[in-house]
PyMOL Python script that loads the backbone (N, CA, C, O; Angstrom):
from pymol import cmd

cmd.read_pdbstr("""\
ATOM      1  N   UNK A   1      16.061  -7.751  -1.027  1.00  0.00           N
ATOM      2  CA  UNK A   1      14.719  -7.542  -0.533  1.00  0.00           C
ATOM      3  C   UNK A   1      13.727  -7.831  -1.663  1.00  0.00           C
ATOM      4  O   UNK A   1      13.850  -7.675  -2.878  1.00  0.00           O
ATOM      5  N   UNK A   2      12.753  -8.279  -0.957  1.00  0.00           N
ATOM      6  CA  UNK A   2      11.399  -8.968  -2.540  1.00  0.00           C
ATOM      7  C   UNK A   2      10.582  -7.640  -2.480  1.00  0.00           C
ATOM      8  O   UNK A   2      10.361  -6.936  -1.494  1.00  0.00           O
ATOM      9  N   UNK A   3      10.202  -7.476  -3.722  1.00  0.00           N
ATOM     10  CA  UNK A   3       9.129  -6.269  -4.113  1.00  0.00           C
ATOM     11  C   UNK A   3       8.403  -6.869  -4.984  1.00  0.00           C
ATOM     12  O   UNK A   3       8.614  -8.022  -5.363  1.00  0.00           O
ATOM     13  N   UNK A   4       7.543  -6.187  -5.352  1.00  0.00           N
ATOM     14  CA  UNK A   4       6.460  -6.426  -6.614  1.00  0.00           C
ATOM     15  C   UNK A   4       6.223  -5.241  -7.093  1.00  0.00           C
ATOM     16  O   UNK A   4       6.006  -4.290  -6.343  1.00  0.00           O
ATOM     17  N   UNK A   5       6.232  -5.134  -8.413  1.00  0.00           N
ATOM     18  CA  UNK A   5       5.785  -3.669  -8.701  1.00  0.00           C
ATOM     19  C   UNK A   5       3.576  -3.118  -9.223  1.00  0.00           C
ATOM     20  O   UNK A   5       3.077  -3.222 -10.343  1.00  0.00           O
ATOM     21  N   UNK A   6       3.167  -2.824  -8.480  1.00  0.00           N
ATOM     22  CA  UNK A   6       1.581  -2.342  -9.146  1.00  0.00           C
ATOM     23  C   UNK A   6       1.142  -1.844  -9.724  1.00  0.00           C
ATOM     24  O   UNK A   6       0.749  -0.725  -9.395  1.00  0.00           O
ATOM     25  N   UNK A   7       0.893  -2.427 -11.136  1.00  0.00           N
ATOM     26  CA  UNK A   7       0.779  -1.037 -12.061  1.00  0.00           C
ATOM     27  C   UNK A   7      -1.027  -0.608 -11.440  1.00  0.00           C
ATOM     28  O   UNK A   7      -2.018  -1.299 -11.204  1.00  0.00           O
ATOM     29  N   UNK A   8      -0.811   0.462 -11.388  1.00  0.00           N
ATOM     30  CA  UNK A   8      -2.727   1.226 -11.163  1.00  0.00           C
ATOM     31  C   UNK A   8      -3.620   1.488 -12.381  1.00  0.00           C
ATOM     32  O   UNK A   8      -3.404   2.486 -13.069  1.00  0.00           O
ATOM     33  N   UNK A   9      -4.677   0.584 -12.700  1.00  0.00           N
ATOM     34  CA  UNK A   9      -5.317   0.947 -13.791  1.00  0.00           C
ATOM     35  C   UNK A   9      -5.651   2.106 -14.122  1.00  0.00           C
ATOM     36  O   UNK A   9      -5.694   2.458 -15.301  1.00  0.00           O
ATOM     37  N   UNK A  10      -5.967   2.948 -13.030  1.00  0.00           N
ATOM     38  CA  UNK A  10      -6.595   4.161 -12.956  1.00  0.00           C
ATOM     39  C   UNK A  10      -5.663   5.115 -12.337  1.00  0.00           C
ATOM     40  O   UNK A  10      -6.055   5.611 -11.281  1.00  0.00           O
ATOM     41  N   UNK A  11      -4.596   5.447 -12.743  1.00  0.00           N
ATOM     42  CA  UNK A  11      -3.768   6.434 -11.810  1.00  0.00           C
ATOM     43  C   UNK A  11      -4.250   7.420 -11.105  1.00  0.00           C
ATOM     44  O   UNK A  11      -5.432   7.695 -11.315  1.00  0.00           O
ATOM     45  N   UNK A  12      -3.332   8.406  -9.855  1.00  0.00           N
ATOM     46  CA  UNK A  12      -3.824   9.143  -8.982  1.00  0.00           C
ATOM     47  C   UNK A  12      -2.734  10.306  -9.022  1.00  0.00           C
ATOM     48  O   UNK A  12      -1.592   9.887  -8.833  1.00  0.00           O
ATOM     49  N   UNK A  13      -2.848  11.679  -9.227  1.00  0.00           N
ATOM     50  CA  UNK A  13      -2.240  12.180  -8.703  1.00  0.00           C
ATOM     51  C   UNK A  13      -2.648  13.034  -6.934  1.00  0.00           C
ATOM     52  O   UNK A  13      -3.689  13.128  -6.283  1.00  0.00           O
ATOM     53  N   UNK A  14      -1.016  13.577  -6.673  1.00  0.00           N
ATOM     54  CA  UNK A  14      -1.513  13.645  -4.660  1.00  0.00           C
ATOM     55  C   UNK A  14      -0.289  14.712  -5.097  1.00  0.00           C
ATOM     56  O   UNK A  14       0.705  14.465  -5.780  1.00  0.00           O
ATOM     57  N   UNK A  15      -0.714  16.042  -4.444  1.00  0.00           N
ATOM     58  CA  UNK A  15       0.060  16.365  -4.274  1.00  0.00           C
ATOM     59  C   UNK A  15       0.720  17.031  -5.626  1.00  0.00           C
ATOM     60  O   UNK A  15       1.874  17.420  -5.443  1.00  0.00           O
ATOM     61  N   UNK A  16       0.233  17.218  -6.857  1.00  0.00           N
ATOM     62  CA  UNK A  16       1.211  17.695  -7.795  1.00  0.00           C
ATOM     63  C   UNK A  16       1.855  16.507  -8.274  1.00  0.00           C
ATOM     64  O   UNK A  16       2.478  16.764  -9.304  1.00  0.00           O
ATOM     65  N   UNK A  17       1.991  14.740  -7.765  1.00  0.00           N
ATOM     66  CA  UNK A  17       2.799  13.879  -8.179  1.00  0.00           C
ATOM     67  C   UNK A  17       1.749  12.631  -9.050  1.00  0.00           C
ATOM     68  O   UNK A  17       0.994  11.861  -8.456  1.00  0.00           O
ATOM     69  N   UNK A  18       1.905  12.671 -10.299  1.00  0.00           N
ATOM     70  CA  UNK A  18       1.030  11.202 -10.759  1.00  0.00           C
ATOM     71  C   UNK A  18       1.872   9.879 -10.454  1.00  0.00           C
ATOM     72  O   UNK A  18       3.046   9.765 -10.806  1.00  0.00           O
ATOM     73  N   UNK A  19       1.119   8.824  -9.723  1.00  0.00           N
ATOM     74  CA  UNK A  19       0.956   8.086  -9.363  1.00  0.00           C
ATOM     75  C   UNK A  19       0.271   7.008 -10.369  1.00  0.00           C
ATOM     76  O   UNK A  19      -0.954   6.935 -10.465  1.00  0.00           O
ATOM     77  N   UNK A  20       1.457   5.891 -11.366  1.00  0.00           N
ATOM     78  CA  UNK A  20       0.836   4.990 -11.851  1.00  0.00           C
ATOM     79  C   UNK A  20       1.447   3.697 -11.718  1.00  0.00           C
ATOM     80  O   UNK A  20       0.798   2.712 -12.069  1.00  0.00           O
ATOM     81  N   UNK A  21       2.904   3.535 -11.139  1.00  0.00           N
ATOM     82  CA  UNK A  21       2.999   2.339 -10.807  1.00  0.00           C
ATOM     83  C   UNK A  21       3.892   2.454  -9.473  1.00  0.00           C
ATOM     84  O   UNK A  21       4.768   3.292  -9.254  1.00  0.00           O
ATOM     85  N   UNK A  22       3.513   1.537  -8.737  1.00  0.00           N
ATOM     86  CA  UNK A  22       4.178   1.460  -6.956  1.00  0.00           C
ATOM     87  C   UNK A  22       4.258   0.172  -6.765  1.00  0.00           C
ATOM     88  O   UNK A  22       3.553  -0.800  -7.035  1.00  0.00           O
ATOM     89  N   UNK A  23       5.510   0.401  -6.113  1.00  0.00           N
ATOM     90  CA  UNK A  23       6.385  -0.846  -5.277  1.00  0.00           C
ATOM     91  C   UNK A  23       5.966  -0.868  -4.062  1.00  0.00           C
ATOM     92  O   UNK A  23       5.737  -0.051  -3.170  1.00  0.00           O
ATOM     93  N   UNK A  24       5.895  -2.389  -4.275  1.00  0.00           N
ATOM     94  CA  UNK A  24       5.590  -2.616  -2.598  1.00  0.00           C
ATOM     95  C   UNK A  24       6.492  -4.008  -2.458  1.00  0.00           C
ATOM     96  O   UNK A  24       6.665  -4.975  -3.200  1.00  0.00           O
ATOM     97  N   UNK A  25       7.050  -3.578  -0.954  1.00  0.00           N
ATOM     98  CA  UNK A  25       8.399  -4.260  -0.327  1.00  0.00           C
ATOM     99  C   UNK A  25       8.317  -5.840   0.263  1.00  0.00           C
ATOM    100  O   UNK A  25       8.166  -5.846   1.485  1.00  0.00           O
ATOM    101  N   UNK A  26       8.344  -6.383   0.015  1.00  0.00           N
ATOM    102  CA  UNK A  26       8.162  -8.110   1.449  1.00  0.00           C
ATOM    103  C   UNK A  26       7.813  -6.962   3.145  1.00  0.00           C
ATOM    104  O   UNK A  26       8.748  -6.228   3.467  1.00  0.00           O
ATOM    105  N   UNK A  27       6.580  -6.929   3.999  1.00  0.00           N
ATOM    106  CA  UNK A  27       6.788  -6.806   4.839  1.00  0.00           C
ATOM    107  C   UNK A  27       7.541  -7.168   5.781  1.00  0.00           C
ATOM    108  O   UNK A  27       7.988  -8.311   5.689  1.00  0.00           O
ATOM    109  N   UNK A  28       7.896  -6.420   6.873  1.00  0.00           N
ATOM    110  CA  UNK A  28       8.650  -7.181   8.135  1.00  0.00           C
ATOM    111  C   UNK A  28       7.815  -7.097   9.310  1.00  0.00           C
ATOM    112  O   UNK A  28       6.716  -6.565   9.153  1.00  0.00           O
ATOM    113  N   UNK A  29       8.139  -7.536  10.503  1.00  0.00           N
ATOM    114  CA  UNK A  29       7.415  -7.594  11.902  1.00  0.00           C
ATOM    115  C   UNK A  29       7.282  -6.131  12.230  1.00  0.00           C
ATOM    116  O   UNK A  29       6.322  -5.467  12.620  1.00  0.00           O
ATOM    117  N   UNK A  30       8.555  -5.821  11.950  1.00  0.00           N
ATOM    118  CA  UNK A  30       8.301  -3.730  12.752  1.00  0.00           C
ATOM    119  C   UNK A  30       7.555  -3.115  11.723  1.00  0.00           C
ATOM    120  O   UNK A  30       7.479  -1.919  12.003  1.00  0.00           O
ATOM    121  N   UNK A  31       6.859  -3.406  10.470  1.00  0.00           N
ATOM    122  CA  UNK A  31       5.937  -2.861   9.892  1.00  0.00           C
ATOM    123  C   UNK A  31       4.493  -3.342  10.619  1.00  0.00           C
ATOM    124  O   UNK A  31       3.567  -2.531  10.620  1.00  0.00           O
ATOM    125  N   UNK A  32       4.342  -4.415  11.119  1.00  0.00           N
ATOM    126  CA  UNK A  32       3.053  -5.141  11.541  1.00  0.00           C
ATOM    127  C   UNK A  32       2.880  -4.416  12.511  1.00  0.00           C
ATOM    128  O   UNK A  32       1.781  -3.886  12.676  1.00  0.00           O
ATOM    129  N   UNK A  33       4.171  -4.163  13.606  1.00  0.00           N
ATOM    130  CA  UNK A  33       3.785  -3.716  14.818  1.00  0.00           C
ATOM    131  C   UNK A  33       3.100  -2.003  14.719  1.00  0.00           C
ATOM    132  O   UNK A  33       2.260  -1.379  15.368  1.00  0.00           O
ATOM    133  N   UNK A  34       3.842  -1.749  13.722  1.00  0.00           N
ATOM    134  CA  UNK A  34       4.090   0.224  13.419  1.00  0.00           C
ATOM    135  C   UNK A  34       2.427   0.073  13.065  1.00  0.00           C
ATOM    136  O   UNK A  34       1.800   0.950  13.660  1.00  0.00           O
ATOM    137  N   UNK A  35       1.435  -0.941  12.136  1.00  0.00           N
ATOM    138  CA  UNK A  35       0.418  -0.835  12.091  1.00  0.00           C
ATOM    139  C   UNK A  35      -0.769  -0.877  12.751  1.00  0.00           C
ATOM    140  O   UNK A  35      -1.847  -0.292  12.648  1.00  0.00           O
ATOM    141  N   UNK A  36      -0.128  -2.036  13.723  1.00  0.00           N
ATOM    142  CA  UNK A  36      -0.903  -2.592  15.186  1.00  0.00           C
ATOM    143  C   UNK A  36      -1.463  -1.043  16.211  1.00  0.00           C
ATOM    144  O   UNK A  36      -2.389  -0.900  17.009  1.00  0.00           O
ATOM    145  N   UNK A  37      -0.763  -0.419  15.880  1.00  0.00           N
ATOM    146  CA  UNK A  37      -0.978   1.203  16.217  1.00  0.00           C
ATOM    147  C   UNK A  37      -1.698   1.904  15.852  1.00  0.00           C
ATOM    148  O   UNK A  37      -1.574   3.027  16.341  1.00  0.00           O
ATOM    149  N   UNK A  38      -2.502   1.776  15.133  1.00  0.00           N
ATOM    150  CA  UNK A  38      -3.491   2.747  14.106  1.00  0.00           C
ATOM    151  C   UNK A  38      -4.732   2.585  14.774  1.00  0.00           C
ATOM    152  O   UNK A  38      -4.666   1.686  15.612  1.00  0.00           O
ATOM    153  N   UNK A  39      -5.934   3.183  14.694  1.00  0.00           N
ATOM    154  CA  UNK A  39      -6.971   3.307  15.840  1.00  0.00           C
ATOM    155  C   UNK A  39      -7.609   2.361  15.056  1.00  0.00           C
ATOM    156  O   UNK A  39      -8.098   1.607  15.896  1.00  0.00           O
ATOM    157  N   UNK A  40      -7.891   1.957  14.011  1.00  0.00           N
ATOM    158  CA  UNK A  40      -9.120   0.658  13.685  1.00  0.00           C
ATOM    159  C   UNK A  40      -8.161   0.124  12.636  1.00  0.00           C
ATOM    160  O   UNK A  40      -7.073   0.543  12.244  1.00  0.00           O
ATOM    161  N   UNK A  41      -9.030  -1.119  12.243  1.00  0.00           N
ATOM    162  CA  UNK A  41      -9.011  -2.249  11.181  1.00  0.00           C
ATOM    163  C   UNK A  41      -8.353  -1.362   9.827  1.00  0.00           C
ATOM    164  O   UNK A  41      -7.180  -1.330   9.456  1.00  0.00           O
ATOM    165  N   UNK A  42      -9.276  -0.824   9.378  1.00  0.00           N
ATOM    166  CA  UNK A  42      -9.413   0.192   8.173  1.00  0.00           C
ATOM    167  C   UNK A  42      -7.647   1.058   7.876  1.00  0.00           C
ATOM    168  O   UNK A  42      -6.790   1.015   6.994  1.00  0.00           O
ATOM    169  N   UNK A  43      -7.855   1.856   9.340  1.00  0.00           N
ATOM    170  CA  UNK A  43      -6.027   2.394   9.379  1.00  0.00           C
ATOM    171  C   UNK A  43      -5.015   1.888   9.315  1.00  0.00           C
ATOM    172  O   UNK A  43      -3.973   2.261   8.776  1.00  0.00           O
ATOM    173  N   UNK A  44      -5.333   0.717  10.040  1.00  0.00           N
ATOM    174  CA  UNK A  44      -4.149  -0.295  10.127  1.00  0.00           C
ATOM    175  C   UNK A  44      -3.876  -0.756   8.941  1.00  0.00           C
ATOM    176  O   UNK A  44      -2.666  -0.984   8.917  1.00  0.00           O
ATOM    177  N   UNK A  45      -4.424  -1.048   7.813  1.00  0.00           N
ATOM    178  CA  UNK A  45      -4.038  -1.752   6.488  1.00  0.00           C
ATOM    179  C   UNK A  45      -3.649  -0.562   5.914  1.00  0.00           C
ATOM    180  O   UNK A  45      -3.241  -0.911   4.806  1.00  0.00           O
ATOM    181  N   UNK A  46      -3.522   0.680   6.001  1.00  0.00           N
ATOM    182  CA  UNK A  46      -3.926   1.939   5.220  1.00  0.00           C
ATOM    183  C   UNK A  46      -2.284   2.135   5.405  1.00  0.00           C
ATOM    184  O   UNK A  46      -1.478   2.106   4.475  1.00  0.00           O
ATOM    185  N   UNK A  47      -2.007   2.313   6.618  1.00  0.00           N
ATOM    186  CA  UNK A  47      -0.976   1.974   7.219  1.00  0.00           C
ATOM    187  C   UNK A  47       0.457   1.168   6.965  1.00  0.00           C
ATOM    188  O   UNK A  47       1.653   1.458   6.918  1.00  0.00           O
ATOM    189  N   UNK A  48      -0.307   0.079   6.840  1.00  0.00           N
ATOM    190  CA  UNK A  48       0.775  -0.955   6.586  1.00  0.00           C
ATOM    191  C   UNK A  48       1.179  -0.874   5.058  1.00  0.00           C
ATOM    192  O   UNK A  48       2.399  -0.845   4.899  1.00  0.00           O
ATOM    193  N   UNK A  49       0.492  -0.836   4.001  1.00  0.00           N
ATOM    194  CA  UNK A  49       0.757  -0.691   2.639  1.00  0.00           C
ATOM    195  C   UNK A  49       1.281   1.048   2.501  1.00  0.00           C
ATOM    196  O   UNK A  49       2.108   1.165   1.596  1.00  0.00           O
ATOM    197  N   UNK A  50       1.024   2.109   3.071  1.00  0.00           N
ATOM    198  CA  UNK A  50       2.025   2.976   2.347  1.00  0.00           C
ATOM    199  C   UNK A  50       3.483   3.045   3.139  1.00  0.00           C
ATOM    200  O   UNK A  50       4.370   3.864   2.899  1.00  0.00           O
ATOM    201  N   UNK A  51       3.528   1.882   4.242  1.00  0.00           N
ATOM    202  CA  UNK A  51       4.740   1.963   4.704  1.00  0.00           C
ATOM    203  C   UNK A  51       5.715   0.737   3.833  1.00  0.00           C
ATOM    204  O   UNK A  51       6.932   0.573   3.915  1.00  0.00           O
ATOM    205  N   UNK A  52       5.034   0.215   3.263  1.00  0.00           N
ATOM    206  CA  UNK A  52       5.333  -0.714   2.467  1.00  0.00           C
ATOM    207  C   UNK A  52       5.525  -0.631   0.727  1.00  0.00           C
ATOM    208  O   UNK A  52       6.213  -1.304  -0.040  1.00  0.00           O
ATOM    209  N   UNK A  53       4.611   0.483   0.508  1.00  0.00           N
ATOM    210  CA  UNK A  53       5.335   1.113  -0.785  1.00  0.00           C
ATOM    211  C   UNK A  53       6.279   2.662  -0.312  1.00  0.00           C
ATOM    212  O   UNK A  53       6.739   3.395  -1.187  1.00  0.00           O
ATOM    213  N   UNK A  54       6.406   2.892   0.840  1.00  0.00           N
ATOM    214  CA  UNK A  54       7.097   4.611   1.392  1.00  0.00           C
ATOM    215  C   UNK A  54       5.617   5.305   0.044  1.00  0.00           C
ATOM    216  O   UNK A  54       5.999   5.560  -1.098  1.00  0.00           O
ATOM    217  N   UNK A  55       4.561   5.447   0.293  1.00  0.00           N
ATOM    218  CA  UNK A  55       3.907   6.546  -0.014  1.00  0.00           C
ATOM    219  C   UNK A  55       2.799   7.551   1.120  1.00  0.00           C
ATOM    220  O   UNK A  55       3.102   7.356   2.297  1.00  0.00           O
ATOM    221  N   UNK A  56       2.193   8.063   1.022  1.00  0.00           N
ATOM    222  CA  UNK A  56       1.544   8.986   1.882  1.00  0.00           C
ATOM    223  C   UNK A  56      -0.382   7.715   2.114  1.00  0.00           C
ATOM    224  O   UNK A  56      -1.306   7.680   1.301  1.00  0.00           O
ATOM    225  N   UNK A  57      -0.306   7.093   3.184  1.00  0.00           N
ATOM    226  CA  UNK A  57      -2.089   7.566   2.729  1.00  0.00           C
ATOM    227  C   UNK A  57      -2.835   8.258   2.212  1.00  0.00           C
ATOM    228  O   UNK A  57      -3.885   7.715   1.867  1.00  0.00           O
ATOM    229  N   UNK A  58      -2.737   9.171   2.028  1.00  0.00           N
ATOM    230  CA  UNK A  58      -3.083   9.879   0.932  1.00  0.00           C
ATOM    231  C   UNK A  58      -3.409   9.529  -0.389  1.00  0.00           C
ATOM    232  O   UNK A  58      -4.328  10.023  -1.041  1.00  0.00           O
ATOM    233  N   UNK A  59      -2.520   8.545  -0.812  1.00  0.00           N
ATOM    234  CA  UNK A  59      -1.896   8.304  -2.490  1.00  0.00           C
ATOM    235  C   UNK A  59      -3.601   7.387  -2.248  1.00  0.00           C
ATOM    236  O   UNK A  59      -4.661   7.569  -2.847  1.00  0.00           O
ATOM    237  N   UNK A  60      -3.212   6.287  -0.999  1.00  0.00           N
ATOM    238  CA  UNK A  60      -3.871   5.099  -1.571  1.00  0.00           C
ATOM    239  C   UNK A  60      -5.657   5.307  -1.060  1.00  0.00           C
ATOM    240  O   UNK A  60      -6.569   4.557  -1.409  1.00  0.00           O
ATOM    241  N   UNK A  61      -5.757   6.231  -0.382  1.00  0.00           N
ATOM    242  CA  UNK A  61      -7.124   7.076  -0.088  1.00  0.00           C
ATOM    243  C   UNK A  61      -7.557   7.335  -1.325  1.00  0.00           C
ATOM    244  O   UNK A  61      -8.648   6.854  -1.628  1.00  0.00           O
ATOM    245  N   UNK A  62      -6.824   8.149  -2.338  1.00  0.00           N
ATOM    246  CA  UNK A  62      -7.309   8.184  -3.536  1.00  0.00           C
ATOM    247  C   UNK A  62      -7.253   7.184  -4.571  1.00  0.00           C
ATOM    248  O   UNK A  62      -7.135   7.673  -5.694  1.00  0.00           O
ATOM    249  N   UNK A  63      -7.303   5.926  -4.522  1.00  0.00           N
ATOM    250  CA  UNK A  63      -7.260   4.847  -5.408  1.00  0.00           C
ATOM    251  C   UNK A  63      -8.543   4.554  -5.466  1.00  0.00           C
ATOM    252  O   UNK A  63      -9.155   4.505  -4.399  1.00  0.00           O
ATOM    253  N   UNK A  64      -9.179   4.319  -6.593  1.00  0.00           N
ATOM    254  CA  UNK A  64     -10.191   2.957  -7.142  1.00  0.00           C
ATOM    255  C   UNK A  64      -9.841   1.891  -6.528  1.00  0.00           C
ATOM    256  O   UNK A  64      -8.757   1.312  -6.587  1.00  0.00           O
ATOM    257  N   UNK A  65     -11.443   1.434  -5.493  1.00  0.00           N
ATOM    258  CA  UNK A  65     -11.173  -0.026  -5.476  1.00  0.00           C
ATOM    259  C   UNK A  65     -10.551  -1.010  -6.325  1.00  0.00           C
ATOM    260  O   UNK A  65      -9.671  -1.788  -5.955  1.00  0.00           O
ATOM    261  N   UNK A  66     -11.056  -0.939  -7.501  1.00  0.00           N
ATOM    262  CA  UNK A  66      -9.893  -1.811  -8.056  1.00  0.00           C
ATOM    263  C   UNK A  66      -8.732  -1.872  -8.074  1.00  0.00           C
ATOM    264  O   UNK A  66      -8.266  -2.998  -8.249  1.00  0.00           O
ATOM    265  N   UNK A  67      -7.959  -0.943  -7.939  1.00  0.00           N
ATOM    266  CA  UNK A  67      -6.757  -0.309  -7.878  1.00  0.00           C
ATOM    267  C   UNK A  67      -6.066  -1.068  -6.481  1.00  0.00           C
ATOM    268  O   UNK A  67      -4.947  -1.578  -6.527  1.00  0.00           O
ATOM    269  N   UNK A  68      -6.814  -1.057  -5.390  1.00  0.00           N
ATOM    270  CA  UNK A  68      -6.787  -0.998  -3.966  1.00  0.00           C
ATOM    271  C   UNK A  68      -6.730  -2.402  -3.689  1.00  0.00           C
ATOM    272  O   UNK A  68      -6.075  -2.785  -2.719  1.00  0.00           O
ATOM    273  N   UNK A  69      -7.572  -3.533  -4.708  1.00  0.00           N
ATOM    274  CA  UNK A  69      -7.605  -4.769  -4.049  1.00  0.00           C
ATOM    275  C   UNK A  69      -5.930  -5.123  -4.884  1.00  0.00           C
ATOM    276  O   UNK A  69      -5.353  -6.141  -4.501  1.00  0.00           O
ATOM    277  N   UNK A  70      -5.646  -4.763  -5.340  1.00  0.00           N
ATOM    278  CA  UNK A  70      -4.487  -5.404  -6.134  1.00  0.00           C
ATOM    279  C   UNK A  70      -3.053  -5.007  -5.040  1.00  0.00           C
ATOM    280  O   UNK A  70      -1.882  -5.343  -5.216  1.00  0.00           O
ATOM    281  N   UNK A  71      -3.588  -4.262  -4.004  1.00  0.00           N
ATOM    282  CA  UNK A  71      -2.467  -4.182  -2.784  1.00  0.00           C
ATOM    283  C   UNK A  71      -2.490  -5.430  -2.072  1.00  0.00           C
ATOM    284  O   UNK A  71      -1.525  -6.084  -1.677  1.00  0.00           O
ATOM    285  N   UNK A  72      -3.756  -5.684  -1.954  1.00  0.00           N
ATOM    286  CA  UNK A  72      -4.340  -6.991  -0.842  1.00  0.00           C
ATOM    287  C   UNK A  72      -3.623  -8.708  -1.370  1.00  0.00           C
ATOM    288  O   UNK A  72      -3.089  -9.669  -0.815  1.00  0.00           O
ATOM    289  N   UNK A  73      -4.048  -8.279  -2.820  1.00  0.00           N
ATOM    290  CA  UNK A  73      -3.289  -9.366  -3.717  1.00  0.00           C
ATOM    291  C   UNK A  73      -1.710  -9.817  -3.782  1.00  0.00           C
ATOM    292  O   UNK A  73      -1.198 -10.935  -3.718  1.00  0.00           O
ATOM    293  N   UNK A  74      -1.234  -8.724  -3.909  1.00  0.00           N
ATOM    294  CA  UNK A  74       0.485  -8.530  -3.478  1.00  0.00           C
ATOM    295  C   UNK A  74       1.175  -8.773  -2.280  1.00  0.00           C
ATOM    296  O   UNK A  74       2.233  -9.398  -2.209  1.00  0.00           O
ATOM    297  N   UNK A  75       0.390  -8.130  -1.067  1.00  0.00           N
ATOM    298  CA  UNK A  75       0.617  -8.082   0.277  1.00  0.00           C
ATOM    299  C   UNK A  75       0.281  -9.912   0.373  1.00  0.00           C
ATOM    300  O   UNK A  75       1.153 -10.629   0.864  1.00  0.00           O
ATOM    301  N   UNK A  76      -1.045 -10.533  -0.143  1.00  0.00           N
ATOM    302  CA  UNK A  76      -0.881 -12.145   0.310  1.00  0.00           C
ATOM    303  C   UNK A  76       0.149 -13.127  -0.513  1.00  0.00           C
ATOM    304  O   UNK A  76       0.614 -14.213  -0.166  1.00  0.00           O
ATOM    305  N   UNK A  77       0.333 -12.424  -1.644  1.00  0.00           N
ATOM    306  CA  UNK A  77       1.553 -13.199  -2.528  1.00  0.00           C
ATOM    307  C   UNK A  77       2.920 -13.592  -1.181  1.00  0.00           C
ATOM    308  O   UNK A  77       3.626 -14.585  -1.011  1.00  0.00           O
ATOM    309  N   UNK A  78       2.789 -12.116  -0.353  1.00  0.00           N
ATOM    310  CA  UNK A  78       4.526 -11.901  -0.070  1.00  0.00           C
ATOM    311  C   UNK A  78       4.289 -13.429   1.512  1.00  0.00           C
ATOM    312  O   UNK A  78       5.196 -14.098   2.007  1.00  0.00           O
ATOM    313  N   UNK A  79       2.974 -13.472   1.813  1.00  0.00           N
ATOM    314  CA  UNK A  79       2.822 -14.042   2.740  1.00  0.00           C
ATOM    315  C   UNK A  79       3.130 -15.824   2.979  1.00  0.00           C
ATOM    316  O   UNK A  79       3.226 -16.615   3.917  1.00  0.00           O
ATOM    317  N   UNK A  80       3.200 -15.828   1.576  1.00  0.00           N
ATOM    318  CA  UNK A  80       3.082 -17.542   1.309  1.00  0.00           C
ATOM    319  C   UNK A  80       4.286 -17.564   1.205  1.00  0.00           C
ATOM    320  O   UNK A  80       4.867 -18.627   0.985  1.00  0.00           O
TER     321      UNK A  80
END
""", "prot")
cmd.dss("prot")
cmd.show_as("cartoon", "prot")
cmd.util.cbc("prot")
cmd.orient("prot")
């Protein structure tokens, strides 16, 4: 399976857990669909990336935009 690992400029802790570098997996179709489910645009990506690193929304609610576009970056790497 392809991953990439993210390091977070700005780490987060959630929960009692710090949060500074996360894997995120090659999506599959039953992740697209599991997202296609979420009530807007916004959830649906929110969605799809902590099912794609296994973390909580939560984690990535608390990220720095900067932090946040570097999911978007990874997620289009896996696409090409």
């Amino acid at each position: 399976m392809r991953t990439t690992q993210i390091t977070l400029k700005y780490p987060v802790t959630v929960d009692g857990h710090e949060y500074k570098v996360l894997t995120m997996r090659a999506p599959k179709v039953r992740d697209q669909i599991i997202a296609q489910k979420a009530a807007d645009k916004e959830e649906m990506e929110l969605t799809l990336f902590s099912n794609l690193c296994e973390i909580s929304t939560a984690v990535l609610e608390e990220l720095e935009i900067a932090d946040y576009n570097q999911f978007h970056t990874a997620y289009q790497d896996f696409l090409s």
